[in-house]
N, C-alpha and C positions, 0 to 999 in steps of 0.2 A: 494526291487525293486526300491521303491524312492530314494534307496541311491544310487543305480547304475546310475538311469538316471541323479542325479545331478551329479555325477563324471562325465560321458558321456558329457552333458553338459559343463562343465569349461574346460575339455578335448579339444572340437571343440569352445572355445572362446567364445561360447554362454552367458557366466556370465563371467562378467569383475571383476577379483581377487581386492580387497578392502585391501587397507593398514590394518594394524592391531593395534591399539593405545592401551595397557595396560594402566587400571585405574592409574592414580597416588593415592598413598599413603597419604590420607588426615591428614599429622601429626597434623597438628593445633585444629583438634576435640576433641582432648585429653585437658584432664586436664592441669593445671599448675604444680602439684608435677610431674607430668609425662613428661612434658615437659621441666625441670628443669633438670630432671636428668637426659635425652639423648639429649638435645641442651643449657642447664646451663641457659636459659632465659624463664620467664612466657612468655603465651600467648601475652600479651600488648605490653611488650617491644620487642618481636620479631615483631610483626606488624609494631612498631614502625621504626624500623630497616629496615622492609621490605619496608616501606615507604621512606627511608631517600637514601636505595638506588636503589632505583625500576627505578627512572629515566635511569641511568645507566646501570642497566640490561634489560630493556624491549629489546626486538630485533625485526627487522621493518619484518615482515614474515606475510606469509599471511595465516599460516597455523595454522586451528582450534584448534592444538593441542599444539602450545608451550609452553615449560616450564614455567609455571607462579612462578612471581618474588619469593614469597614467600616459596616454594618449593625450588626451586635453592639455595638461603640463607639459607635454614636449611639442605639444602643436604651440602652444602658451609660449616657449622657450623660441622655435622657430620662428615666429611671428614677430618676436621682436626684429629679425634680420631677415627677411625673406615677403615677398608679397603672399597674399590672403591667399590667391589664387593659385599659384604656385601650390599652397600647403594643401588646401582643400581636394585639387587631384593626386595628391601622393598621398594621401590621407584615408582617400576613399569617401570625405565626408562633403557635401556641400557647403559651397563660399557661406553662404546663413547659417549654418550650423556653425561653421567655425567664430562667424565673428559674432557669437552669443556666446563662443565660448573662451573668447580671449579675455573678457572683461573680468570672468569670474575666476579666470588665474591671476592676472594681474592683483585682481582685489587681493584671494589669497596669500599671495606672496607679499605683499605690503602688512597685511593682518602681523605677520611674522618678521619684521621686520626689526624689532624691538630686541631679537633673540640678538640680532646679528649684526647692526651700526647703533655703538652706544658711542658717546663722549665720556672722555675720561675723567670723571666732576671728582672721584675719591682718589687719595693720596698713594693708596696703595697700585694700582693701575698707572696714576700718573709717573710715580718711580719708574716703573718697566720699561715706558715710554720715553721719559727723562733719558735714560740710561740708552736706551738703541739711536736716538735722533743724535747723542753725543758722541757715539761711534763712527757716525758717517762722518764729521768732518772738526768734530770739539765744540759744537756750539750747543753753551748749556742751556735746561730749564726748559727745554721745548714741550710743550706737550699736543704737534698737532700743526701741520704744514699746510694753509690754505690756496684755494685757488677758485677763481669760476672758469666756466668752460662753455661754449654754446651750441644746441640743439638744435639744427635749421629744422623749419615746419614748412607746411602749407601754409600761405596769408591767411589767418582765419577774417570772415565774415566779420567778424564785429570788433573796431577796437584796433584796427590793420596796421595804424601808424608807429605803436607804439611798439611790435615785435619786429621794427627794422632796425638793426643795430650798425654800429660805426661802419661796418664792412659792405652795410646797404644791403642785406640777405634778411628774410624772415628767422626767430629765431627764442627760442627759452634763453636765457642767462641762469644757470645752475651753479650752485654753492657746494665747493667739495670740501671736506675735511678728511686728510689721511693719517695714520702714524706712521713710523718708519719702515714698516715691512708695508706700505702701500695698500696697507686696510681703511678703511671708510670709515671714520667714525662722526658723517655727520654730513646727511647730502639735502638740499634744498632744491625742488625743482618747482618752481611754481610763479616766477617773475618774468615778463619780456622779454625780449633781446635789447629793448635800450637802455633797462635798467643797468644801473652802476653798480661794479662790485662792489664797494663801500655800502652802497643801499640795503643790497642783498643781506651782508654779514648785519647792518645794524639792525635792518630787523625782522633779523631771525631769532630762532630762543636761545643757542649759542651764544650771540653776540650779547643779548639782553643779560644772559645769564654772570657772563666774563664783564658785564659793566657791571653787572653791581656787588662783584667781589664774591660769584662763588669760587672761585680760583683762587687763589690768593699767593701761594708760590710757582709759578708755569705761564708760560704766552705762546700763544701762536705764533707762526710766521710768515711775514705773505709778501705780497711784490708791493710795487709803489701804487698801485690803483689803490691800495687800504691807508686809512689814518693811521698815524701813529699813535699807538694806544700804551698804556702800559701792560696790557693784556694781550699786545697784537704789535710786534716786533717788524718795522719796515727798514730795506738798505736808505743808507744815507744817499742823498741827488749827487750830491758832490764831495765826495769822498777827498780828501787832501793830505792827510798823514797816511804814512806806511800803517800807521795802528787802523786807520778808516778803511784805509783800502785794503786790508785782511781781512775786516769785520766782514764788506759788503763781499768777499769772496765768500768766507766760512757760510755766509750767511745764504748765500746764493748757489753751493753746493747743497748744503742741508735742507733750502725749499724746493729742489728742484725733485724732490722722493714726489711732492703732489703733483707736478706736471707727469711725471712715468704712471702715477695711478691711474689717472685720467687718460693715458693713454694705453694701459692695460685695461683699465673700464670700457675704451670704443671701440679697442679690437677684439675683446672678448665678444661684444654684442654692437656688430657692425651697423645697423640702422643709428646710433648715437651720432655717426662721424658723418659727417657733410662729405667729404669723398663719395662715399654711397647711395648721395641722393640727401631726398629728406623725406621726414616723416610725412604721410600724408593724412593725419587726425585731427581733431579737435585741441587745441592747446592744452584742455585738460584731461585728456588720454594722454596726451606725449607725457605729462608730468607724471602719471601714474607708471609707464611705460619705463620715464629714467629711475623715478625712485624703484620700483622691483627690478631692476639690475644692478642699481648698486646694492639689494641684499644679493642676488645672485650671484656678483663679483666676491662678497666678502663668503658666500658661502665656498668658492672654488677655492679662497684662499686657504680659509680654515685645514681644506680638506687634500691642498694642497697639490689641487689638480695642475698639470702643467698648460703654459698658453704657448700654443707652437709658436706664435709670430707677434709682433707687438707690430702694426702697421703705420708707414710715415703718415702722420691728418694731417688735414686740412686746419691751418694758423686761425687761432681764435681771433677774432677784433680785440684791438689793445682797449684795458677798460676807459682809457682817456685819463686826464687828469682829477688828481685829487684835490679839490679846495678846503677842506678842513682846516679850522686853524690849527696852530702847534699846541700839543698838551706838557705844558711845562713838566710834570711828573715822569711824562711819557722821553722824555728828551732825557735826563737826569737816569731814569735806567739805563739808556742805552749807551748813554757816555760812561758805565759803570761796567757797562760791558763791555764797551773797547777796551779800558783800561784793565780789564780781567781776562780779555783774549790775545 
């Protein structure tokens, strides 16, 4: 009978119906091994995090219940590897609340991005890195191991032809720059999948920057999809001397530190790796999505968080061939450098 009369009641307006706020999801109560392995950062550095972009995310609302910072960031961090849905019932929050709130972490963490993937343009920096890339195997003067890697998407809506790359999958073609501990110093996501690697590097600011000689002692190193540059160090097609065929080893141990980044990069945050699916966004959320993981990636480095597992991916499309003509200057250094290795 008391449940009648309260129905009765809310019936004739008598009780004024009360929004209904679901608890949030207190991820942070958990441990560190547990918090590692569903947001890849201990408790500290995520507060940390949450601290650096809390400014940023706070929203001026007068309501007792908004998403507090540090939730948004770890729903922000989940969302790059997990579906919407998924996160929104563990979360306690609704599918629309969250994806209003993925954009403004992503933003965030891009904002900041600047702290934490720099290129090494001054001498003093490029030494340090000189000196570690010459460790791995003697090959000098590196400052910076390239590679692309690719993003499979949704076909977007407009423009569909152009993100099928060699492999016949939708897809980004991303520019990675590492040093030799496997930090990022320089990621480009924002080209198709049928874009050429060679495209990619020329033009970007990197590539613009290293043609017009802000470098001037140091080269990258990259696979045969790249020109040879005097600034961008490729193995030789046809190696014939024991001195050639050293080079194209040395050379092929010490690039391959950017292939292990890229693959510490999409096991740390599994939506990058085609194993998992693909992304289901707009081509220009994916872009924003890879560049705030690779700060993410160089912040775990920094901080020196460990990655349990480096997972076998899924084989990138080979970037095809390179038609560049030969750069005579480019040819002369590196026959300078057989003879010195």
């Amino acid at each position: 009978m008391a449940g009648l009369a309260l129905l009765e009641d809310i019936a004739n307006g008598r009780i004024r119906n009360e929004r209904v706020f679901r608890d949030y999801y207190d991820f942070l109560a958990h441990d560190d091994d547990w918090l590692i392995s569903r947001f890849r950062f201990p408790r500290a550095i995520l507060l940390e995090i949450c601290t650096e972009l809390g400014p940023g995310l706070e929203r001026q609302t007068a309501m007792s219940h908004a998403l507090p910072v540090p939730i948004q960031v770890l729903l922000g961090f989940l969302a790059t590897g997990s579906f919407q849905r998924e996160l929104a019932d563990r979360s306690g929050m609704s599918q629309g609340a969250l994806s209003r709130a993925i954009p403004a972490v992503l933003n965030g963490i891009i904002r900041i991005s600047a702290r934490y993937i720099r290129f090494p343009y001054d001498a003093v920096n490029q030494a340090h890195i000189k000196a570690q890339f010459a460790e791995i195997a003697g090959f000098p003067n590196v400052i910076g191991a390239i590679d692309c890697t690719h993003i499979a998407i949704k076909a977007p809506s407009e423009g569909e032809y152009a993100y099928v790359n060699r492999k016949h999958f939708h897809s980004l073609n991303v520019q990675v720059i590492c040093d030799a501990q496997m930090r990022l110093t320089n990621i480009v996501a924002r080209w198709p999948g049928s874009t050429h690697d060679s495209f990619v590097l020329t033009n970007s600011s990197v590539g613009n920057r290293l043609e017009a000689g802000r470098v001037c002692d140091g080269w990258l190193i990259g696979d045969s999809g790249y020109a040879l540059r005097p600034w961008l160090l490729t193995p030789l097609a046809n190696p014939l001397t024991v001195r050639e065929q050293r080079c194209n080893n040395i050379h092929g141990r010490t690039r391959s530190v950017v292939e292990r980044a890229i693959g510490q990069l999409k096991s740390r945050w599994c939506c990058l790796d085609r194993s998992g699916g693909m992304l289901l966004y707009h081509p220009e959320k994916v872009c924003r999505i890879v560049q705030a993981c690779g700060v993410l990636h160089n912040i775990a480095h920094r901080h020196g968080v460990p990655l349990r597992e480096v997972m076998a991916l899924a084989d990138d499309p080979d970037p095809g061939p390179n038609n560049a003509q030969p750069n005579a200057e480019a040819i002369r250094t590196r026959q300078q450098l057989i003879s010195r290795i």
